[in-house]
C-alpha positions as CSV (number, residue, x, y, z in Angstrom):
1,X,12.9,-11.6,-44.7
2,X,16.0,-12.8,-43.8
3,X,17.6,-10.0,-41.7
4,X,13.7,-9.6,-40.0
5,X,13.9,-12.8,-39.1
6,X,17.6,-12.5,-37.1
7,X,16.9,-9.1,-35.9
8,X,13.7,-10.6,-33.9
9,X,15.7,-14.3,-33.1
10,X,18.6,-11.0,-31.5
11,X,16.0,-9.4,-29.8
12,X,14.5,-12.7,-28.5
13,X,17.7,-13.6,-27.6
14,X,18.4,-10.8,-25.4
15,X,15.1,-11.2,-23.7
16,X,15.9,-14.2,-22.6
17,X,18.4,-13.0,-21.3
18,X,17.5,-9.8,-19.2
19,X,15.0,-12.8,-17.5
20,X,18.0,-15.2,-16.6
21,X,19.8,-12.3,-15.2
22,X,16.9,-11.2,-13.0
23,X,16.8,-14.7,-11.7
24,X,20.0,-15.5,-11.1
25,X,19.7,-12.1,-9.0
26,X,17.1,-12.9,-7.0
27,X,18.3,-16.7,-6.3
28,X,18.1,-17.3,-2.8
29,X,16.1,-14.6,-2.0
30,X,12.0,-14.9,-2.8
31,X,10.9,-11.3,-3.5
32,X,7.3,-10.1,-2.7
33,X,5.5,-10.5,-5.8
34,X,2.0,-11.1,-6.9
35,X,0.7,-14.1,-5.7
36,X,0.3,-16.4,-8.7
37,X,-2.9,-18.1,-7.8
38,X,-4.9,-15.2,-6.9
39,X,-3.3,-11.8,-8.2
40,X,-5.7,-9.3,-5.6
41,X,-2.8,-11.2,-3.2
42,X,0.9,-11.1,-2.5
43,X,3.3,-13.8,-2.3
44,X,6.6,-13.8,-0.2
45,X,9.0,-16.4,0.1
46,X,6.8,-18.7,-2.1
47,X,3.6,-18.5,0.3
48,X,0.4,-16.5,-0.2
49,X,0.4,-13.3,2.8
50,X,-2.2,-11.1,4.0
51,X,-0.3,-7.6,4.6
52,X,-1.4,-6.1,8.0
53,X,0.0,-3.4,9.9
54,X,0.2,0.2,11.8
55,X,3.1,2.4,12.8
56,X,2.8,5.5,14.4
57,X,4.9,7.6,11.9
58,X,4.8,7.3,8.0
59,X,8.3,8.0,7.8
60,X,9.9,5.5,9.9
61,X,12.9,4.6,8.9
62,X,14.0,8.7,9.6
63,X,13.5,7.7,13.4
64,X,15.5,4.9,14.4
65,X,14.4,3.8,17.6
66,X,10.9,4.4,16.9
67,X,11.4,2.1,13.9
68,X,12.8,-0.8,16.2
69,X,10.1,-0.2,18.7
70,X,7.6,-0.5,15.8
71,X,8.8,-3.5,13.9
72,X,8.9,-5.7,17.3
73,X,5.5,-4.7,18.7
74,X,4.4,-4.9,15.2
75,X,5.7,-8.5,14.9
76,X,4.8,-9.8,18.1
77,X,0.9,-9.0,17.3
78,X,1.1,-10.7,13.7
79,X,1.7,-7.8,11.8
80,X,4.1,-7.6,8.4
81,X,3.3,-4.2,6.6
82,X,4.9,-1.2,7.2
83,X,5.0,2.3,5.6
84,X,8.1,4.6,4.5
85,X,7.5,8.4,3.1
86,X,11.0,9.5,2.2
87,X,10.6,12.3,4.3
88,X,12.8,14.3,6.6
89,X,10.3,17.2,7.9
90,X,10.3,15.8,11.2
91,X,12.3,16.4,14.5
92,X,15.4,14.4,14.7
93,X,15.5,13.2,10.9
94,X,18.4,13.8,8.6
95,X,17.6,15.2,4.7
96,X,18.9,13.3,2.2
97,X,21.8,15.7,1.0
98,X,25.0,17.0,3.4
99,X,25.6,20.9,3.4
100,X,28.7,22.5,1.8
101,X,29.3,26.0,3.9
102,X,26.1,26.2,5.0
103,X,24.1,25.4,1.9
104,X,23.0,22.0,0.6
105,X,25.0,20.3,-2.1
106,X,22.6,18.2,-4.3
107,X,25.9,16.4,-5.9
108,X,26.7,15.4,-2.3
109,X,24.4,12.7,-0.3
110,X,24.5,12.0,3.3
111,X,25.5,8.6,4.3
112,X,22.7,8.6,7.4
113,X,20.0,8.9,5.6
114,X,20.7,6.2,3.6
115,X,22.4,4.3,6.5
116,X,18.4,5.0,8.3
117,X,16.8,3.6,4.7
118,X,18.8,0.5,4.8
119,X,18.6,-0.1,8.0
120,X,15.1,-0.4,8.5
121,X,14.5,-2.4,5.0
122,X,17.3,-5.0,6.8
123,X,15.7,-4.6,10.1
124,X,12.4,-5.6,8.6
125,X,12.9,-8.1,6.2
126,X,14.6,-10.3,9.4
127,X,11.1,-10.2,10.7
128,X,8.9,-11.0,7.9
129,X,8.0,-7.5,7.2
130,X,6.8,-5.9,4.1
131,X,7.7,-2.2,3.5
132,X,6.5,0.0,1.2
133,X,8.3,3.0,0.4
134,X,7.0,6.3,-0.8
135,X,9.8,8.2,-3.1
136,X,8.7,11.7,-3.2
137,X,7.0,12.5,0.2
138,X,4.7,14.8,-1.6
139,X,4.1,17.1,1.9
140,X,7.9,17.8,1.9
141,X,7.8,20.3,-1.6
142,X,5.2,22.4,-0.3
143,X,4.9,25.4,2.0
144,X,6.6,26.1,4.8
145,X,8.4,22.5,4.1
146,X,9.6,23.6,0.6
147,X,11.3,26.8,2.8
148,X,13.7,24.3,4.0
149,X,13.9,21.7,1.4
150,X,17.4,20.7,-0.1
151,X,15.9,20.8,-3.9
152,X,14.7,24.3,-3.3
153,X,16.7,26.8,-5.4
154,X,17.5,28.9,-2.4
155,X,18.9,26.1,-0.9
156,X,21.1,24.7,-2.2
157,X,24.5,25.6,-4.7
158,X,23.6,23.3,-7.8
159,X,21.3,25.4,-9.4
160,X,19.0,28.7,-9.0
161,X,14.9,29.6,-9.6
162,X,16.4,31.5,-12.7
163,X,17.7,28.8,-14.7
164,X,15.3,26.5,-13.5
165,X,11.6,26.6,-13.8
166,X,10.9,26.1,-9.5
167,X,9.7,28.8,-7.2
168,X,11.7,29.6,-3.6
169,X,8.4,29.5,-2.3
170,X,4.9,27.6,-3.0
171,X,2.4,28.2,-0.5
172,X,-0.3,26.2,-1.5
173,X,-1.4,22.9,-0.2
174,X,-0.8,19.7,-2.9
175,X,-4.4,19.7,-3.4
176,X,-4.7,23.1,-4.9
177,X,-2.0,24.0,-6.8
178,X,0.9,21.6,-7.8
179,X,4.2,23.2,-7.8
180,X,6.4,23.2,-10.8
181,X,9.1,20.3,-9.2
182,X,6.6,17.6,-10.6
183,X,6.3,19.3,-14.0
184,X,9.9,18.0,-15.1
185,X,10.0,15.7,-17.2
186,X,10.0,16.6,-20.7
187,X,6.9,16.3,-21.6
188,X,6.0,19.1,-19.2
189,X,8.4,21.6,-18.6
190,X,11.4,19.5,-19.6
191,X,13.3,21.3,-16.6
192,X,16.5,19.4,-17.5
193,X,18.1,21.0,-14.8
194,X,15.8,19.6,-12.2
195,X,15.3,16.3,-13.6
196,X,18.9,15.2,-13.4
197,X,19.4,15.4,-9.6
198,X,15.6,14.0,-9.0
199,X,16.5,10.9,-11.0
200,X,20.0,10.8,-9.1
201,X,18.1,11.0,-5.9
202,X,15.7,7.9,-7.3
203,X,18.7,5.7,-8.4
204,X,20.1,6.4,-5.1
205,X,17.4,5.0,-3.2
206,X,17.6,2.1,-5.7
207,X,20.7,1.3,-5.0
208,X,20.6,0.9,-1.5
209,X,17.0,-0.9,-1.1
210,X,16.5,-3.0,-4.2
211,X,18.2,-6.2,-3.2
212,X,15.8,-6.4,-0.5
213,X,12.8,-8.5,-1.0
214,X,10.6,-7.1,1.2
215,X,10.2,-3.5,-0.4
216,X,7.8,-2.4,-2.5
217,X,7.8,1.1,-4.4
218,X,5.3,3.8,-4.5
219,X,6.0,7.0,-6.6
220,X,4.3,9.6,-4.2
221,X,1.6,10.2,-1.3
222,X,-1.5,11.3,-2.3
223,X,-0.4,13.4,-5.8
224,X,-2.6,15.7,-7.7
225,X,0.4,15.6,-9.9
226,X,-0.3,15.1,-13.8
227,X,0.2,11.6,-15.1
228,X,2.9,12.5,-17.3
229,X,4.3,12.4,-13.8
230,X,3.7,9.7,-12.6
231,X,4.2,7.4,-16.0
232,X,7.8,9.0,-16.1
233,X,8.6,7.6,-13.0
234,X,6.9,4.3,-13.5
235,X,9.0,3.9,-17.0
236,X,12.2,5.4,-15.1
237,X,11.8,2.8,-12.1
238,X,11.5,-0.1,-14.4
239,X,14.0,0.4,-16.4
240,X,16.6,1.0,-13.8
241,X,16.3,-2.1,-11.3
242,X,15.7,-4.0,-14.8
243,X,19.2,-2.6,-15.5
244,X,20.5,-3.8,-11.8
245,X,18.8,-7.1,-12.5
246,X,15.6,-7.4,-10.7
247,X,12.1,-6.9,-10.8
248,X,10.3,-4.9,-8.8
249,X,6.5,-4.0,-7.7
250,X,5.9,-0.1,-8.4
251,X,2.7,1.8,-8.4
252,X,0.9,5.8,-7.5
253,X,-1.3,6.6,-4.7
254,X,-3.5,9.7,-5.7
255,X,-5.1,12.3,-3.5
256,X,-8.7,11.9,-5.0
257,X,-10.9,10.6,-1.8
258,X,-13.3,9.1,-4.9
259,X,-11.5,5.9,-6.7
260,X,-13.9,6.4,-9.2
261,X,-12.3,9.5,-10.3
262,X,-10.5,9.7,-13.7
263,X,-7.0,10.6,-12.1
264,X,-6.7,6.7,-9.9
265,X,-7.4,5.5,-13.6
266,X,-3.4,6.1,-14.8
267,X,-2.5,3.3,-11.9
268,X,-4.8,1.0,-13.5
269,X,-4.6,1.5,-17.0
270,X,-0.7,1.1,-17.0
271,X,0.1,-2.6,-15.8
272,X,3.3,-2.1,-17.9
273,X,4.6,0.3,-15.3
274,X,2.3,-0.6,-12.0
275,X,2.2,-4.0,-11.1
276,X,-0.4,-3.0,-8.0
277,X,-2.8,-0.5,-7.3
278,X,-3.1,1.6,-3.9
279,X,-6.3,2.9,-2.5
280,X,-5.4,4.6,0.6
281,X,-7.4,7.6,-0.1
282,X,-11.0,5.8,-0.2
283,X,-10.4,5.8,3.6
284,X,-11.7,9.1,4.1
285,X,-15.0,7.3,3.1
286,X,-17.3,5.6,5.4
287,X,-19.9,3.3,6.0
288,X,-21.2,1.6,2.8
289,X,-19.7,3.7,0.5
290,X,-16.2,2.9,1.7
291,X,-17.2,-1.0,0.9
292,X,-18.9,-0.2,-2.4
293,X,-15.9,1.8,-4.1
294,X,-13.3,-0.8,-3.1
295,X,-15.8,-3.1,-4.8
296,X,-16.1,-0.8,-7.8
297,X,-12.2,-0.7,-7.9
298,X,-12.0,-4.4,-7.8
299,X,-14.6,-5.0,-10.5
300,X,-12.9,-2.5,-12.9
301,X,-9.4,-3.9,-12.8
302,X,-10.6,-6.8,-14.4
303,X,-12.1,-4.6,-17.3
304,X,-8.5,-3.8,-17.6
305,X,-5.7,-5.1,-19.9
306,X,-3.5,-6.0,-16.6
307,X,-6.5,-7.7,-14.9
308,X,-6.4,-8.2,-11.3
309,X,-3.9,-6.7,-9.6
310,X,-3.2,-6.4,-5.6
311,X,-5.1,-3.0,-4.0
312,X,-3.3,-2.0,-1.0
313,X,-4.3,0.2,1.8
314,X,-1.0,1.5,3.0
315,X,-3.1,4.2,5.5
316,X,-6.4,3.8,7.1
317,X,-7.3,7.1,8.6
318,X,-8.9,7.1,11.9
319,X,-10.6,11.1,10.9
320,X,-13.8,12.1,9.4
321,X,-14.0,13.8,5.7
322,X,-12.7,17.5,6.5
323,X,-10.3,16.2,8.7
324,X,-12.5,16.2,11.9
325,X,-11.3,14.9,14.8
326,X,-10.6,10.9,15.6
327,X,-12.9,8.4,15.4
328,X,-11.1,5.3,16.2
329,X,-14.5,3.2,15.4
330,X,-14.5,4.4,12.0
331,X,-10.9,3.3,11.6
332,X,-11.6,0.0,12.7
333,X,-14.5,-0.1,10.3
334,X,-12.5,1.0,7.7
335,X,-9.5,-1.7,8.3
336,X,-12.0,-4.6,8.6
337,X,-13.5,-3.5,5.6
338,X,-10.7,-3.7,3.4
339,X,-9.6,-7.4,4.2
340,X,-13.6,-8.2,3.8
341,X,-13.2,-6.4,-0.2
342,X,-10.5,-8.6,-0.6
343,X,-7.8,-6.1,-0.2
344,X,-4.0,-7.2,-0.5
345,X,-2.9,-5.1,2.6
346,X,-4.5,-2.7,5.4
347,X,-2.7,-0.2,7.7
348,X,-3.5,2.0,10.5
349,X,-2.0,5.4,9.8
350,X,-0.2,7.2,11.9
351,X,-1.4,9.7,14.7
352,X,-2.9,12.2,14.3
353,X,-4.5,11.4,11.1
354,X,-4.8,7.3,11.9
355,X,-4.6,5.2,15.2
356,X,-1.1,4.1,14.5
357,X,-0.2,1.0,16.4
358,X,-2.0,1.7,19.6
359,X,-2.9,-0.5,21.9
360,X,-6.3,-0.8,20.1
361,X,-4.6,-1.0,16.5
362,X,-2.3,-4.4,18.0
363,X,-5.5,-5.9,19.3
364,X,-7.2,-5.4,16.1
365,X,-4.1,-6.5,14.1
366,X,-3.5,-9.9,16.3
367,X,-7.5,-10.5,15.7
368,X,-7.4,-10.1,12.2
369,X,-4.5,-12.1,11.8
370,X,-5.7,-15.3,14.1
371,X,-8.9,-15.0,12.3
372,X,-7.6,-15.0,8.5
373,X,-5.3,-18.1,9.5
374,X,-8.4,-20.2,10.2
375,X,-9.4,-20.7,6.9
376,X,-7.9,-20.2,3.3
377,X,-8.6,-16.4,2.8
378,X,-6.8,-16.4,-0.8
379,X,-9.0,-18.8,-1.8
380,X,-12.0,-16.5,-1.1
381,X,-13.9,-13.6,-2.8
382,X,-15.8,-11.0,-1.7
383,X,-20.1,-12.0,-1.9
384,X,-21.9,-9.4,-1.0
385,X,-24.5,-10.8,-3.5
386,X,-24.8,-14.1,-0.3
387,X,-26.4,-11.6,2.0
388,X,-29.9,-11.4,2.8
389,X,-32.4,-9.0,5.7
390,X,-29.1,-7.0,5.6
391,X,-29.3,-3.4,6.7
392,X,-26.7,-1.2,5.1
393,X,-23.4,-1.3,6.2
394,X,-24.8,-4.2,8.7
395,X,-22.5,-7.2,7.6
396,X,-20.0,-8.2,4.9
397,X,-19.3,-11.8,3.4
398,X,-15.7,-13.5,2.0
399,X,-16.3,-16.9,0.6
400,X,-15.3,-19.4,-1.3
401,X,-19.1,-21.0,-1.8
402,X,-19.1,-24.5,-1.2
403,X,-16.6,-24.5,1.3
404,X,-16.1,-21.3,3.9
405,X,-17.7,-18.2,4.4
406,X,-16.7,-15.5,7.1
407,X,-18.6,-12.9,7.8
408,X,-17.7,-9.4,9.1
409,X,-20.2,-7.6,11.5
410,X,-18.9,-3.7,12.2
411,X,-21.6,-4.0,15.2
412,X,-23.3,-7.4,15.6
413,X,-26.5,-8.2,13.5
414,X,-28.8,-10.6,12.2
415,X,-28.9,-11.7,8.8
416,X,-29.1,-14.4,5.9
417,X,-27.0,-15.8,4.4
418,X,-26.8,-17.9,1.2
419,X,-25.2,-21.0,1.1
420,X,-25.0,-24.6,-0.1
421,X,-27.1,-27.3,0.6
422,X,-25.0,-29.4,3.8
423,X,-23.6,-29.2,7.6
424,X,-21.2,-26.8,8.7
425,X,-18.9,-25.8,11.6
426,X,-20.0,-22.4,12.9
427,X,-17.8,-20.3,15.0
428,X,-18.5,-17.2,16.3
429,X,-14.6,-15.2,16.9
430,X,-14.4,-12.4,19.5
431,X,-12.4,-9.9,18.1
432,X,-11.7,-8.2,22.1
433,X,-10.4,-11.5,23.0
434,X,-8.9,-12.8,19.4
435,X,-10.6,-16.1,20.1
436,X,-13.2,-18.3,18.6
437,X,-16.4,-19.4,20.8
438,X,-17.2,-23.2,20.7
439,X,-17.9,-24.6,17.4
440,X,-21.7,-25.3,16.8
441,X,-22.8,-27.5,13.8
442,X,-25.3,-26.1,11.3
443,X,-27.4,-27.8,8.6
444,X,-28.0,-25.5,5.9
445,X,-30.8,-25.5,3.2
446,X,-30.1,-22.7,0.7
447,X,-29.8,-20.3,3.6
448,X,-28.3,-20.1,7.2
449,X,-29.6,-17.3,9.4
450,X,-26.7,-15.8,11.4
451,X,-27.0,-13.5,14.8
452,X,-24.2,-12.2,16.7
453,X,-23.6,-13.0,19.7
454,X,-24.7,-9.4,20.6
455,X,-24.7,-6.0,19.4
456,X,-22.7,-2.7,20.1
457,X,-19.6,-4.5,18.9
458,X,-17.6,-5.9,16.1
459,X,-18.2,-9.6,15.5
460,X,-16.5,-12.3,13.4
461,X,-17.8,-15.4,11.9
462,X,-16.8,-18.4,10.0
463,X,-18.1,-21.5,9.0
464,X,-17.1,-24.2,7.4
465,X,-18.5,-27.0,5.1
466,X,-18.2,-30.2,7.3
């Protein structure tokens, strides 16, 4: 009993410990974390934020003076949420690795892509802004992409398709047929080889972003990968900026447009490894739906051992299902929606799939974010159950009962809406003008009836209990 006892008063000990460390190495600098008063929320720098934002490239660190064009527009509208793929497909990016006569040397890392990385993560944490980075750009490893890639055995001189379980080429999209680089881990094809120069590639990127408080990590962009995949990385992640001293926010983003499938269910059934959840891909849906799932989502996370947990929208795609063309209504829709389902972030995605941060997307941001400073949104819930004479997909409540409700209109209407017993301010917000209209007092019996202003447009309303 003795020796039990001091080998769990050791480990105890040394728990402790690994906690002191990662405070002392984070004094001074307030890391996004989950906000500790409502977890479907952030917190950064001690205060509760709403993460909004649009970019017009998912990779935009790669482009430098996009990326500073970006981060001021994005600032000067209210925005503080960016996105970061790891990628280097595009024109005038750098790849991660430097060539050694004319073929990539995977033992050999190029100082301006890392140089790009820190620089935005610097660049945007002096402006208040979150960014999320995506490790493996999952669009980089497959076909014509992978024909150029630096981990592609034809391309580079560390190792071969012979004594390593990849193809040269892969001609499939992600969707249909995941290629054998996410199969490494040993589990799967324990492709040793492989593995070791993917997790020097990951504890690269850790060292030059994790003493930034502003970043937070996601493993891939839209995966079909298997989970052994992703729960590698996860565990790997952890591990290694517990090792450096800090704790950091990691989670997946699957391809599944349904967040009721089976394979979003490894995110939320590992809070050991995936402090948040991302839902990007339930913006391919629309209407109702799109509301319904991201209330479905919300609902089973606190089934869940991890309970609630932030669900971010890092891309709101401005494209039908089947990728038809742009339909920046929809987008709107879409964005609105997810700060009215309590979402922890929403982004416009970048063009051609999403609006970026168009001249519409910055008048949509500044609205949103004049709007949600009225009133204590992390205080609030989604209520759905409030509405009454609702038509589908016709209006959408946050409240805190008792004290505020704001409404959501995608295109004016007339409905009722539960409430307590009392008087209340009423103010109708213009979302063209990011302004409210003149209050107007209200006494409330059980119910308030609430009109728009007019129809044909997206209307905003809050009141409050007087």
């Amino acid at each position: 009993m003795g020796g039990k006892l001091l080998r769990r008063l050791i480990l105890f000990f040394f728990f402790c410990l690994s906690i002191l460390l990662i405070s002392c190495s984070d004094s001074g600098k307030e890391r996004i974390s989950v906000y500790k008063d409502n977890p479907h929320y952030w917190e950064y720098k001690g205060k509760p934020v709403l993460l909004l934002g649009g970019s017009d490239e998912d990779n935009l660190f790669n482009n430098p003076p996009l990326m500073l064009k970006n981060l001021d527009i994005l600032s000067k509208v209210g925005g503080n949420y960016i996105r970061s793929t790891l990628s280097w497909r595009d024109e005038g990016n750098v790849p991660p690795y430097l060539k050694s006569d004319g073929i990539y040397n995977l033992d050999n890392f190029n100082p301006e892509f890392f140089n790009r990385l820190e620089n935005c993560c610097q660049e945007a944490e002096t402006r208040d802004i979150i960014l999320q980075i995506e490790i493996w750009a999952t669009f980089d490893y497959y076909r014509d992409n992978w024909l150029k890639n630096p981990f592609n055995p034809s391309n580079n001189l560390n190792y071969t398709a012979e004594n390593t379980s990849l193809a040269t080429e892969w001609d499939y999209h992600p969707a249909r047929n995941v290629q054998p680089f996410f199969y490494s881990m040993p589990k799967l094809n324990n492709d040793q080889m492989v593995l070791r120069y993917q997790e020097e590639f990951v504890k690269k990127v850790l060292d030059v972003t994790i003493s930034y408080p502003n970043v937070l990590y996601c493993m891939d962009n839209e995966t079909r990968a298997p989970a052994e995949w992703a729960l590698y990385w996860g565990k790997f992640i952890k591990k290694e900026a517990e090792r450096r001293g800090y704790f950091i926010q990691i989670t997946e983003m699957w391809d599944p447009w349904d967040i009721t499938d089976k394979q979003h269910s490894t995110t939320y059934e590992h809070p050991e490894y995936f402090s948040f959840t991302d839902v990007s891909q339930n913006n391919w849906q629309e209407g109702q739906t799109h509301y319904d799932r991201l209330i479905w989502y919300r609902e089973n996370l606190a089934k869940q051992s991890g309970g609630f947990r932030p669900m971010n929208n890092v891309k709101v795609y401005s494209r039908r299902g089947g990728g038809k063309p742009n339909d920046v209504p929809i987008s709107i829709d879409r964005w609105w929606q997810n700060v009215f389902a309590g979402c922890a972030s929403t982004r416009f995605h970048r063009p051609t799939g999403g609006i970026g941060l168009d001249n519409t997307a910055q008048k949509v941001i500044r609205s949103a974010r004049v709007f949600t400073s009225a009133f204590n949104i992390f205080a609030c819930e989604p209520k759905p159950e409030l509405l009454s004479n609702r038509e589908e997909n016709e209006a959408y409540c946050l409240a805190n009962p008792g004290n505020v409700y704001a409404l959501y209109f995608p295109s004016g209407g007339d409905v009722k809406l539960e409430v307590e017993n009392g008087d209340y301010r009423l103010r109708w917000f213009d979302t063209e003008t990011a302004s409210f209209m003149e209050p107007q007092t209200v006494s409330a019996s059980q119910y308030a009836d609430l009109k728009s202003p007019s129809t044909g447009k997206t209307w905003l309303v809050l009141l409050d209990k007087k």
